[in-house]
C-alpha positions as CSV (number, residue, x, y, z in Angstrom):
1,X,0.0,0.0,0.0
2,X,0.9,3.5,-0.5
3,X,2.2,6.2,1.7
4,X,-0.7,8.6,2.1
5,X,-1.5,11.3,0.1
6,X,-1.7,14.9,1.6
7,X,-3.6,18.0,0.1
8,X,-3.6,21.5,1.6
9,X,-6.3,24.2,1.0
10,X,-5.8,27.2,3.1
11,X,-4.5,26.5,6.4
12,X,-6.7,23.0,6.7
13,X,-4.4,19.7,5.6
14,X,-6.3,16.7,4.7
15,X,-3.9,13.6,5.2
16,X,-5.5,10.4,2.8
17,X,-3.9,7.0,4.5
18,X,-3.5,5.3,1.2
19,X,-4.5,5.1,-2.8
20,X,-7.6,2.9,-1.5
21,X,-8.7,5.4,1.2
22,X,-8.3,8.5,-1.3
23,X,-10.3,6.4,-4.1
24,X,-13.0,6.1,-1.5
25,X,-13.1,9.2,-0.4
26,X,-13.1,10.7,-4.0
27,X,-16.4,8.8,-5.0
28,X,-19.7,10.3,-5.0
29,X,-21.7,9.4,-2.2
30,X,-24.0,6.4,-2.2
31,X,-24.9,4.3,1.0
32,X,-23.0,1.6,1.0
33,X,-20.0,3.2,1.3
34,X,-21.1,5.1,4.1
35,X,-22.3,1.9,5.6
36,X,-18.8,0.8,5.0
37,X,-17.5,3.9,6.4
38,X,-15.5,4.9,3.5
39,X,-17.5,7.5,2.7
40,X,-15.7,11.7,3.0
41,X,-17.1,13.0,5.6
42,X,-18.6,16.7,3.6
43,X,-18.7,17.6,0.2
44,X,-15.1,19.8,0.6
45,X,-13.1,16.4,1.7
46,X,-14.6,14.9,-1.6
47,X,-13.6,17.9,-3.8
48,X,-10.4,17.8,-2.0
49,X,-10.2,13.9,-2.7
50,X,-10.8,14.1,-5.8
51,X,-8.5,17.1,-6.8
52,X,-5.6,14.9,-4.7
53,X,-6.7,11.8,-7.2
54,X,-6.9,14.2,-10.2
55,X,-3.2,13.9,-9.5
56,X,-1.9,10.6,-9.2
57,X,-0.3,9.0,-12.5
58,X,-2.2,6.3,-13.7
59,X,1.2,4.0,-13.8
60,X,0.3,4.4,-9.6
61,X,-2.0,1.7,-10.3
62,X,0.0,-0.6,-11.2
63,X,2.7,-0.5,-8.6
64,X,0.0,-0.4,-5.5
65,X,-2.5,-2.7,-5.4
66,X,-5.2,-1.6,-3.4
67,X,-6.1,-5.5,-2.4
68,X,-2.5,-7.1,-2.2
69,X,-1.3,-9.2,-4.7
70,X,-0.6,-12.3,-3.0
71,X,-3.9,-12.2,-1.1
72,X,-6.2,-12.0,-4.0
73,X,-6.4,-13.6,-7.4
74,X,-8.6,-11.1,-9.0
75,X,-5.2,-8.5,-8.3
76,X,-3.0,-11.6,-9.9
77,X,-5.3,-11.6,-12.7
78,X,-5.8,-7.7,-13.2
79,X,-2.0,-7.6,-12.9
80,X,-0.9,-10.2,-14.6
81,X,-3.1,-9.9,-17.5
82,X,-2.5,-6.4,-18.2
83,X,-1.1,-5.1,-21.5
84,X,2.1,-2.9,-21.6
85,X,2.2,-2.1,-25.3
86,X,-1.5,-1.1,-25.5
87,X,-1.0,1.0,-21.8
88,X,2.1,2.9,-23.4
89,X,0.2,5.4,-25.1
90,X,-1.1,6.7,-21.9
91,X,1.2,5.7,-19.8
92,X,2.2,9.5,-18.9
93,X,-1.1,11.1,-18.1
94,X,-2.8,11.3,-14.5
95,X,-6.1,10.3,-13.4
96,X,-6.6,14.1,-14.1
97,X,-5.1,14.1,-18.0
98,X,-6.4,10.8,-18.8
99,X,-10.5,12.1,-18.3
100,X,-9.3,15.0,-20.1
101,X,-7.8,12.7,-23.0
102,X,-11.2,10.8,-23.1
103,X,-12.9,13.6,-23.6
104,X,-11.1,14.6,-26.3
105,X,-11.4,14.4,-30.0
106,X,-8.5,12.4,-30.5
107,X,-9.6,9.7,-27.8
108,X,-12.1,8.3,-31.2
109,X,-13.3,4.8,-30.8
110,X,-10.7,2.9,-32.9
111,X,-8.1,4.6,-30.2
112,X,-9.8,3.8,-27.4
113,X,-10.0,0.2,-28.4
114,X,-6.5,-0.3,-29.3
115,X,-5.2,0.6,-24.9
116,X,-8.2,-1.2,-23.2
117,X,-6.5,-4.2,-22.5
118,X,-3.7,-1.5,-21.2
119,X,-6.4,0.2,-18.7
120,X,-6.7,-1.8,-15.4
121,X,-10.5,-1.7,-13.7
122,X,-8.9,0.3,-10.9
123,X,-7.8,3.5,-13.1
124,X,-11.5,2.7,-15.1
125,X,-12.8,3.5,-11.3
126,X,-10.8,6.0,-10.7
127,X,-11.2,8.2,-13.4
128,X,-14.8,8.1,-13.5
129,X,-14.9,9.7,-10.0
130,X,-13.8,12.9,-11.3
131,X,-16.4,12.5,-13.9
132,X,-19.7,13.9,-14.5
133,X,-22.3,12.1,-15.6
134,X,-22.6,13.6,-19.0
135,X,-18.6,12.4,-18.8
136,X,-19.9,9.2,-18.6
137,X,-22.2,9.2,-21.0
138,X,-20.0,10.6,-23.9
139,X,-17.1,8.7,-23.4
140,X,-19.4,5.7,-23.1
141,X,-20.6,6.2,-25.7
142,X,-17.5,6.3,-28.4
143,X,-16.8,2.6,-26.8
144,X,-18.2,0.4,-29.7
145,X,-18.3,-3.0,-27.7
146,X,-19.6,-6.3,-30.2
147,X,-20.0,-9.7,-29.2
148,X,-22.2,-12.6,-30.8
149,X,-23.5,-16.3,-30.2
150,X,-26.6,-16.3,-32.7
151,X,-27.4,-12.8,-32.8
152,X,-25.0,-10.1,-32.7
153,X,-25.0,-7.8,-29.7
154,X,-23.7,-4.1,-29.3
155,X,-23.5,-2.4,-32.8
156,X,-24.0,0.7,-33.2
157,X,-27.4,2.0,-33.2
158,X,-28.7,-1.2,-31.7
159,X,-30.4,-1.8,-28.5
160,X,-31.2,-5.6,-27.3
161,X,-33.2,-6.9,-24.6
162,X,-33.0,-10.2,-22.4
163,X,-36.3,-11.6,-22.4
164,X,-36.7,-12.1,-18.8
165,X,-40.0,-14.8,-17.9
166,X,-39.6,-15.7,-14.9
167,X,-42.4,-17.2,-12.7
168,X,-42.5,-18.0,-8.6
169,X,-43.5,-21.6,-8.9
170,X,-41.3,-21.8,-12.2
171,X,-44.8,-22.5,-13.8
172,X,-44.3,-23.9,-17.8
173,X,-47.1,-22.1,-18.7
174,X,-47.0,-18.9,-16.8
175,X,-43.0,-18.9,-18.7
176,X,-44.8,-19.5,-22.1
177,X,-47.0,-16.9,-21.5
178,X,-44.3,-13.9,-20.7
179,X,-41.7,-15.6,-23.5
180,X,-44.5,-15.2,-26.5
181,X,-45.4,-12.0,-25.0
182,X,-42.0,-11.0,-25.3
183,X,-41.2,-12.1,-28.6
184,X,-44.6,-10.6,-29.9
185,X,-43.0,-7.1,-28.5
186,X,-40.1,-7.8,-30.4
187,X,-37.9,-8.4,-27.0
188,X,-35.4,-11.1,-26.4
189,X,-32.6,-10.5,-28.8
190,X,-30.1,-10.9,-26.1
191,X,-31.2,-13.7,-24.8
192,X,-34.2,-15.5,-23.2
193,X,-33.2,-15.9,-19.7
194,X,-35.0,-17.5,-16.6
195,X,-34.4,-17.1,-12.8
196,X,-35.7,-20.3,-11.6
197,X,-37.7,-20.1,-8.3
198,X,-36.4,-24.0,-7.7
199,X,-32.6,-23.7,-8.2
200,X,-31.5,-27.2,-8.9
201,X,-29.9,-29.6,-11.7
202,X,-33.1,-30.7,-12.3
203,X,-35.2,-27.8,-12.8
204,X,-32.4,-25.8,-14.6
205,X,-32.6,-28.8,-17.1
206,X,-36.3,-28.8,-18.0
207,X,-36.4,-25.1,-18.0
208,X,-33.3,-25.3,-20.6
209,X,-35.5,-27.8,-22.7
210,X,-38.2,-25.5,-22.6
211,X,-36.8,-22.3,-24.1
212,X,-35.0,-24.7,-26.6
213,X,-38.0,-26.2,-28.0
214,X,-39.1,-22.7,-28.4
215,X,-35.8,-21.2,-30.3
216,X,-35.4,-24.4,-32.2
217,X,-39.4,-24.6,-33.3
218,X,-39.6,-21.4,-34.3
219,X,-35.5,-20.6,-35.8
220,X,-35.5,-17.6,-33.4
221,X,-32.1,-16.6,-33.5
222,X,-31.0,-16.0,-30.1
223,X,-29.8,-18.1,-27.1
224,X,-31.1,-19.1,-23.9
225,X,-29.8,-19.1,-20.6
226,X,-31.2,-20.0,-16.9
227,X,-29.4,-18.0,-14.6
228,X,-28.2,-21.0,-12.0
229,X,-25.0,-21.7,-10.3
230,X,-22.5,-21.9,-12.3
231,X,-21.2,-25.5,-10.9
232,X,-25.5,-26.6,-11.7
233,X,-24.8,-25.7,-15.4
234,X,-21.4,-27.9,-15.5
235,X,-24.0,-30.5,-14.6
236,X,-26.3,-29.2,-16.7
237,X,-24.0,-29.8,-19.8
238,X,-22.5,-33.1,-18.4
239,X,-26.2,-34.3,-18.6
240,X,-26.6,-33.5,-22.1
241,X,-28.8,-30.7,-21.4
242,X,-29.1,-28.0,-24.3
243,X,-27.1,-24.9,-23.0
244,X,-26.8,-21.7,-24.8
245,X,-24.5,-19.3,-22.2
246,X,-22.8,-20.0,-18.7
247,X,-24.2,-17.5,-15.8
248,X,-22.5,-16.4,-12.9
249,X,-22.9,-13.6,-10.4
250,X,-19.5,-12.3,-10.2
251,X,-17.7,-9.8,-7.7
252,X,-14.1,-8.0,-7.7
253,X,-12.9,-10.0,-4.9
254,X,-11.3,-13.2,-4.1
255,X,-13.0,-13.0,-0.8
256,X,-16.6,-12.0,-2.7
257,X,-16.2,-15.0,-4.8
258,X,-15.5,-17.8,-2.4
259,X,-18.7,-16.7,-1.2
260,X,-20.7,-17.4,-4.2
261,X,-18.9,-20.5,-3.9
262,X,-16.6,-20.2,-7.3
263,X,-12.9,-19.0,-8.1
264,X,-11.9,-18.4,-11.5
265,X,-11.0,-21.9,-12.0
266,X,-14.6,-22.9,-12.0
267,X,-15.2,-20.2,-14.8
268,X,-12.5,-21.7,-17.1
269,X,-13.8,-25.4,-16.8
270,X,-17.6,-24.2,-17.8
271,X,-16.5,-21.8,-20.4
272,X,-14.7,-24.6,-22.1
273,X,-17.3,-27.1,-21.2
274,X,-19.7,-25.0,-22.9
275,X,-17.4,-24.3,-25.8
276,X,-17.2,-27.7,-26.5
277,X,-21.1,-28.0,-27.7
278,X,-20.4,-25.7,-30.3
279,X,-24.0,-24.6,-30.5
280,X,-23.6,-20.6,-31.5
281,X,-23.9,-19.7,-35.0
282,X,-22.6,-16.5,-36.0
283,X,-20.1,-15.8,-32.6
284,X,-18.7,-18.3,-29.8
285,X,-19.4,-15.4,-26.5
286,X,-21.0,-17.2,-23.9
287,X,-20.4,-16.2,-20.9
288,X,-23.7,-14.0,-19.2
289,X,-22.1,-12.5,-16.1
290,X,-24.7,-10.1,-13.9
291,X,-22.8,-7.3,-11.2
292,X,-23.9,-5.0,-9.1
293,X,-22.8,-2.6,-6.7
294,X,-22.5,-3.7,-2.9
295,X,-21.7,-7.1,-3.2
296,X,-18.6,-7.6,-1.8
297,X,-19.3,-5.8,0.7
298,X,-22.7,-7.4,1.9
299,X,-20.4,-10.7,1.6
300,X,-17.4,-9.0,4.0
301,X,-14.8,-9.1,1.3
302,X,-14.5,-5.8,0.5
303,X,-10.9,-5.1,1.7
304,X,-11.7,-1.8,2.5
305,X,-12.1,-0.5,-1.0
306,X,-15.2,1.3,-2.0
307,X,-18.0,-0.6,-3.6
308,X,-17.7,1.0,-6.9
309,X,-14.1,0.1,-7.5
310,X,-14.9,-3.7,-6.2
311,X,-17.6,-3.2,-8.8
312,X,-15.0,-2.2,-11.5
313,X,-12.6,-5.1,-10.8
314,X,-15.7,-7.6,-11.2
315,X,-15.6,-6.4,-15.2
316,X,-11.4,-7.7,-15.0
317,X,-12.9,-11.0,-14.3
318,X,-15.4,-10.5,-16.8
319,X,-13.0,-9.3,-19.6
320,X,-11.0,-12.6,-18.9
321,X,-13.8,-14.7,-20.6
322,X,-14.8,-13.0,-23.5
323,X,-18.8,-12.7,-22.2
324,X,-21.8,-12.4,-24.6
325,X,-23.2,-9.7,-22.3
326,X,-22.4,-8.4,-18.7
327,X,-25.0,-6.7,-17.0
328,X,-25.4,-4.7,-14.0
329,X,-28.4,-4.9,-12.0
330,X,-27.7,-1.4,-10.5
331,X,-30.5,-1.0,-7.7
332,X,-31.4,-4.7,-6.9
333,X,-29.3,-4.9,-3.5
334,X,-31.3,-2.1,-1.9
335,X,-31.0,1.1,-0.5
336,X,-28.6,-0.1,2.5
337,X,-26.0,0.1,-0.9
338,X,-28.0,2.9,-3.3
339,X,-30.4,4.7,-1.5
340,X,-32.5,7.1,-3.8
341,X,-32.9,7.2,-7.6
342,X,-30.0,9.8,-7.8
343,X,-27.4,7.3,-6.2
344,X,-28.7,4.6,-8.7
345,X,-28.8,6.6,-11.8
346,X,-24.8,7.6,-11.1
347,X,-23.8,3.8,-10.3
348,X,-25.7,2.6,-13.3
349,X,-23.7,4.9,-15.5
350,X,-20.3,4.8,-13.7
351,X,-20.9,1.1,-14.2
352,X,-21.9,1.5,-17.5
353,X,-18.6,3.6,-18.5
354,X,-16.2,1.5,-16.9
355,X,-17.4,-1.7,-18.2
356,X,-17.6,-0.4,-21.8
357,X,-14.3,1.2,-21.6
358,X,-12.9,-1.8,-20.3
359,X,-14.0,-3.6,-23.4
360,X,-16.9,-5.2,-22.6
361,X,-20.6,-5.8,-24.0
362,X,-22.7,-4.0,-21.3
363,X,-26.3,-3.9,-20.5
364,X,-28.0,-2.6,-17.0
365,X,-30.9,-3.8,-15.6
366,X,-32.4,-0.4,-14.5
367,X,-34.4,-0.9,-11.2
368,X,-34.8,-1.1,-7.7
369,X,-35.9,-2.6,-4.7
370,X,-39.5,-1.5,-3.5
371,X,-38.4,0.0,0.0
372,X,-35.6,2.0,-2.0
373,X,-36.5,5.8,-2.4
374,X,-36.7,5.6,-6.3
375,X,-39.9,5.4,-8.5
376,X,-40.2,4.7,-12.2
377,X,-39.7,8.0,-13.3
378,X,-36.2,7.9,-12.5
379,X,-36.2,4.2,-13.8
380,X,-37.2,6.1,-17.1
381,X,-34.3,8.8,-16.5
382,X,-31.5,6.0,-15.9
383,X,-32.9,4.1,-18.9
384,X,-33.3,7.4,-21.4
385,X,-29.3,8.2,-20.1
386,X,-28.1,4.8,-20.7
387,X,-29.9,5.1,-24.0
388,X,-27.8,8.0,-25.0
389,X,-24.6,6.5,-23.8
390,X,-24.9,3.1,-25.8
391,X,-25.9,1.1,-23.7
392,X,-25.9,-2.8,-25.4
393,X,-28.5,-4.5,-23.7
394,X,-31.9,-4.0,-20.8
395,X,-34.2,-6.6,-19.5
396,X,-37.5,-7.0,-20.7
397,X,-40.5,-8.2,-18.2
398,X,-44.0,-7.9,-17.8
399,X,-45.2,-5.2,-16.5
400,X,-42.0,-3.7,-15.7
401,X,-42.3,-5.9,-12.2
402,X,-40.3,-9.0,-11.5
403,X,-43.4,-11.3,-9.8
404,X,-40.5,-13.7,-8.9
405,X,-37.7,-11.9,-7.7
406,X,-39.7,-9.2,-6.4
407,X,-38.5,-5.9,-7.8
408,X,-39.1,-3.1,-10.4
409,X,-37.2,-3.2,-13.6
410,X,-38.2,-2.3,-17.2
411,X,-41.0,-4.3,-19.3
412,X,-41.0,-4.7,-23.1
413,X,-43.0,-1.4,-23.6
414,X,-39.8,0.6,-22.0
415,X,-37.4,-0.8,-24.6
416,X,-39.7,-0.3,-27.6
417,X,-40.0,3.8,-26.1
418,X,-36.2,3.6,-26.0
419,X,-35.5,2.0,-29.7
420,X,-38.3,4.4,-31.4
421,X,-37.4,7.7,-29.0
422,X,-33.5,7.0,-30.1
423,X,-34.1,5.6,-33.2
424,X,-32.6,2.2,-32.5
425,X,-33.4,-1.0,-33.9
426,X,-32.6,-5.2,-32.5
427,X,-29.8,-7.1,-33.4
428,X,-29.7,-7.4,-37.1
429,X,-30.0,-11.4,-37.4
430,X,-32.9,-10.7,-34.7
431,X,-34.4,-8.0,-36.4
432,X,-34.9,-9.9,-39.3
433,X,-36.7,-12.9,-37.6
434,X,-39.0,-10.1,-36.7
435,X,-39.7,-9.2,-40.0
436,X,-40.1,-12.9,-41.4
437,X,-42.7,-13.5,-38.7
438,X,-44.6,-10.1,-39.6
439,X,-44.3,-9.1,-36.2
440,X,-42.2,-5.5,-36.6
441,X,-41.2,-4.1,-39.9
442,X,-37.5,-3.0,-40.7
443,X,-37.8,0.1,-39.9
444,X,-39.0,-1.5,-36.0
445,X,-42.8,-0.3,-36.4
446,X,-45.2,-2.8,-35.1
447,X,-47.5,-5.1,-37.4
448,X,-49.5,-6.7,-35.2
449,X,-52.9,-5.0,-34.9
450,X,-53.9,-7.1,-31.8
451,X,-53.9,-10.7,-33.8
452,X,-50.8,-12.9,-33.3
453,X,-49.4,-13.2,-37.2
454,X,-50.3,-16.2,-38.9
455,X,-46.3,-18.0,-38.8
456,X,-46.1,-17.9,-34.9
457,X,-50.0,-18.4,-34.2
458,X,-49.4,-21.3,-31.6
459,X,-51.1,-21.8,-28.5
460,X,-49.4,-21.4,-25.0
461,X,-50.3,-24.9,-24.6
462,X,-48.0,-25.9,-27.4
463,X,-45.3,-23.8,-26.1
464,X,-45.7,-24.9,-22.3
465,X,-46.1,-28.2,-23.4
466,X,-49.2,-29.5,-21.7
């Protein structure tokens, strides 16, 4: 760890222990750092936080870790892993210069992905704290982020949705119901994924069955996921059971991960596992990896480090394994970690930038917790702003309201407002399965007048299977 950092303004010194007490103190302030007590104690020692963190070179980063090397593999990977030649273009600036560079004309989106193997998560962290969130946006926003399994996520002027059915009694025909009315809305691009109520071998397999039936009957091209343990989908795919993309929660910490009961071992065996079916089409992305801010420290692992640079260290595990999506479901730990729909609406983009300009495909689940002090208005906010800054991917549910997990997100009616408002359209291989079925045109206006079109007119019973 560092030796401190001091900054002086008038005759009041403020004395920062170390690089991971200045990074904390720097960030804008949300609860669960203040939980933590990380959190600057007024709005001068942030300023002067982040004026002392304006000023430390970004090469800082890589000579003091903020979780120590030997203790944690997430610093051996981030370390490691990272890229010299693609870091030595920047390699000079501080924290201060390098928002600055961003900013700039000459940071275009061909630059910025030649150094992001060169930026580590913790100067992505970093650097957005100085930022403001039209920062975030625009810089966002020149990140041009791909990937593809049978549809092709992230290009530009693009906006895909995971088709998100879940039931509390993992019903069949309660999931058929939300999956054609889904598809019908022209949602599920990005994938159709289930949270099952009964997390087991067994239930993750019929549920895989399921949504397979559906992709294969109807040559839907996307891919399916249910969103179980990653050692349930090994299984799952030992069995012979038809998966599409790996899940896994994923944190920035060792400590965070051993409590989700995985190390990044157990990642490598079920990416290759699932490589091995070969079942994608036009890409081979398939890890799905969901984030969120406050989970290492609701697990006790956060080493002191503030829960948005723990957050920004879960995308260096991410960007290991080349994902299909990575998604941040911003307000779903509660308010004990974001507490109002302004603390949300800044994670959500912060983690937004930061996974983008860390190279990776990512979507946000915009939502929040019921006894959280956020409505849907600012859902709509968050959701318009990630709009603007690119944003790859949102979830798509009934209603807007999770009847399983129990919390308010966005419905398919939010991400047709977004695509027409923006003028963005589905993936293109989606987008055209859309067309063939006459449900939306290419230019994404509806067909349907309240009929289901002739080529998908099938009952729920046929989809559900009884």
């Amino acid at each position: 760890m560092s030796q401190g950092y001091r900054h002086t303004v008038g005759s009041c010194t403020y004395q920062f222990e170390n690089l991971a007490q200045l990074m904390a103190k720097a960030t804008p302030a949300r609860s669960g750092d203040r939980l933590a007590g990380l959190i600057a104690q007024s709005a001068e020692e942030r300023a002067v936080a982040q004026l002392t963190l304006a000023e430390v070179s970004l090469t800082t980063f890589l000579n003091d870790a903020l979780i120590p090397y030997e203790d944690d593999e997430i610093t051996r990977l981030i370390i490691d892993e990272h890229d010299l030649k693609a870091f030595a273009p920047i390699a000079h600036l501080t924290v201060g210069d390098f928002r600055n560079w961003l900013l700039s004309d000459h940071a275009t989106s061909e630059v910025l992905a030649s150094i992001r193997q060169g930026i580590t998560p913790e100067m992505a962290a970093a650097v957005s704290k100085i930022m403001r969130n039209q920062d975030l946006i625009l810089v966002a926003k020149k990140c041009q982020i791909s990937s593809a399994f049978r549809s092709t996520i992230g290009l530009p002027d693009r906006l895909s949705t995971r088709l998100q059915p879940n039931h509390p009694t993992d019903d069949v025909n309660g999931i058929a119901a939300s999956m054609l009315d889904g598809l019908l809305y022209g949602s599920g691009d990005a994938v159709i994924g289930i949270n099952p109520a009964t997390d087991n071998v067994k239930q993750a397999t019929n549920l895989l069955h399921l949504m397979d039936d559906v992709i294969q009957q109807y040559q839907i091209p996307t891919q399916s996921c249910v969103l179980t343990h990653v050692t349930n989908t090994l299984e799952c795919i030992e069995a012979g059971a038809p998966v599409d993309l790996v899940f896994q929660s994923i944190g920035g910490t060792q400590a965070t991960n051993d409590s989700f009961g995985f190390n990044l071992a157990t990642l490598a065996e079920a990416q290759a596992a699932a490589l091995s079916l070969n079942r994608g089409t036009v890409g081979n992305n398939l890890m799905y990896f969901e984030t969120g801010q406050g989970s290492a420290l609701s697990a006790n692992a956060h080493h002191g480090v503030d829960q948005q640079t723990c957050e920004a260290r879960a995308y260096g595990v991410a960007r290991k394994f080349n994902p299909l999506l990575v998604n941040t479901v911003v307000g779903f730990i509660g308010p004990e970690y974001l507490y109002d729909g302004k603390e949300i609406t800044r994670a959500g983009l912060e983690d937004h930038f930061c996974g983008k300009l860390l190279g990776l495909p990512m979507g946000c689940d915009v939502c929040y917790t019921n006894h959280a002090e956020a409505d849907q208005n600012d859902m709509d906010n968050l959701l318009s702003l990630l709009g603007v800054a690119g944003c790859s991917f949102i979830m798509g549910i009934p209603g807007s309201d999770d009847i399983m997990l129990n919390y308010q997100t966005t419905s398919f009616h939010d991400a047709l407002y977004l695509r027409r408002v923006l003028g963005l359209r589905p993936a293109p291989e989606f987008e055209m399965w859309l067309d063939k079925m006459n449900i939306m045109k290419n230019n994404g206006q509806h067909v349907l007048s309240g009929n289901v079109p002739g080529p998908f007119a099938c009952s729920l019973h046929a989809i559900g299977g009884n």
